[in-house]
N, C-alpha and C positions, 0 to 999 in steps of 0.2 A: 896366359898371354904368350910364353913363348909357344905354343902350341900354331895358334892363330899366325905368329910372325911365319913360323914354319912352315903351314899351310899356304900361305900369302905368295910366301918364294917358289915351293913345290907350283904353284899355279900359272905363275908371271915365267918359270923357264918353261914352263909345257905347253904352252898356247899353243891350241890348232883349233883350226874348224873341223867337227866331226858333224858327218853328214848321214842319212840312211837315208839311200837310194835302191832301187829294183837290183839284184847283185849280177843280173845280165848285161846291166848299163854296165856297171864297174868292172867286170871282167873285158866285156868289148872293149873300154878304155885304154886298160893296163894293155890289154893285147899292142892299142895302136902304140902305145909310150915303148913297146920292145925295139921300133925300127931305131930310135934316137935317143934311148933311155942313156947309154954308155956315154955317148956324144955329149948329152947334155950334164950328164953328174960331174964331165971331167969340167968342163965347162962352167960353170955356176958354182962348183965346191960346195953341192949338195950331198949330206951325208947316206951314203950308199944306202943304207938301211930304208932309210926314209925315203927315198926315190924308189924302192924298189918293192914297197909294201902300203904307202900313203893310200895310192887307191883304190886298190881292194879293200882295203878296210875303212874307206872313206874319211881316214884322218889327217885333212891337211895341214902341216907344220906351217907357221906364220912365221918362219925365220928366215929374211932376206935371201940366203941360199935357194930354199925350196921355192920361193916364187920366181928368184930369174933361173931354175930348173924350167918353171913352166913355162916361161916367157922365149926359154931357150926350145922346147919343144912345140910350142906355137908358131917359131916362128918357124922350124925345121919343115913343120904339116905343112906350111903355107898360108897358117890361119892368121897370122901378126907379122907385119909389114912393120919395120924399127926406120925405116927412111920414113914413111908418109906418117905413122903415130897410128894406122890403121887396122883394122880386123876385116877378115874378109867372112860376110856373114851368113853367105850362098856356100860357100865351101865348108864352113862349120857345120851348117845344119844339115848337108847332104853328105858329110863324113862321121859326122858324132849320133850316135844312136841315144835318142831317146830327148834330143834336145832341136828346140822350136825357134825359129829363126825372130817373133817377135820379142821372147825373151833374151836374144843374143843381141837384138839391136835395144832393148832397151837398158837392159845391162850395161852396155858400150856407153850409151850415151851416160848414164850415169857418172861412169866414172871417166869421159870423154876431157874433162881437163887434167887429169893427175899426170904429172910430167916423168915420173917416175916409171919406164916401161916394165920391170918386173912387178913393181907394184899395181900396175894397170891391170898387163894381162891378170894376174892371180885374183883382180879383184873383181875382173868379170869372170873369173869363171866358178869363183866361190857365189856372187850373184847367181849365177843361173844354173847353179847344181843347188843353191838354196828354193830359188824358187820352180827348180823342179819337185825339189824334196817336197815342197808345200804344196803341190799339186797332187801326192801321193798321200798324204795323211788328210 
């Protein structure tokens, strides 16, 4: 029993989405996150670590921090508008390598009501680096 409790804990503090994508895609990524990487970890009180290794090894942290990291570097690209609640999804698909402009609008819409902007951004882009990953397997 206490083994299970132990296990239970060790799982609920490490929640991430771990993703395996093409490691071309995640290197191009990481490269674009260099322009705004510093900007955004001071920003959001994302732990350095994890802002600076999340995606290359395609393990994204679910802890509040690491998604207004991304919501902060979404909105740096130009890809997330924090006035309108919008994504721009002409400029995603012709910035981001390897990713298709109908899984970005479908993505969006999905999570099109959550009011929460770091949890928006991070939820579409966890949506459509999932259903890239399911495109590849």
């Amino acid at each position: 029993m206490k083994n299970f409790i132990l296990l239970s804990v060790v799982f609920c503090t490490s929640s991430a989405f771990r993703f395996i994508v093409n490691p071309l895609y995640a290197k191009s990524w990481d490269a674009m996150l260099d322009v705004h990487r510093e900007e955004c970890i001071l920003e959001s009180g994302v732990n350095r670590i994890e802002a600076t290794t999340s995606v290359l090894t395609m393990n994204l942290p679910e802890d509040p921090q690491f998604k207004c990291f991304a919501k902060c570097v979404f909105q740096k690209w130009g890809f997330y508008d924090p006035i309108t609640n919008s994504i721009d999804v002409d400029k995603i698909t012709n910035s981001v390598m390897g990713v298709q402009k109908s899984v970005v609008e479908e993505c969006f819409q999905q999570y099109i009501n959550e009011v929460n902007q770091c949890e928006k951004v991070f939820s579409v882009v966890t949506c459509a680096i999932s259903k890239l990953q399911s495109s590849l397997i």
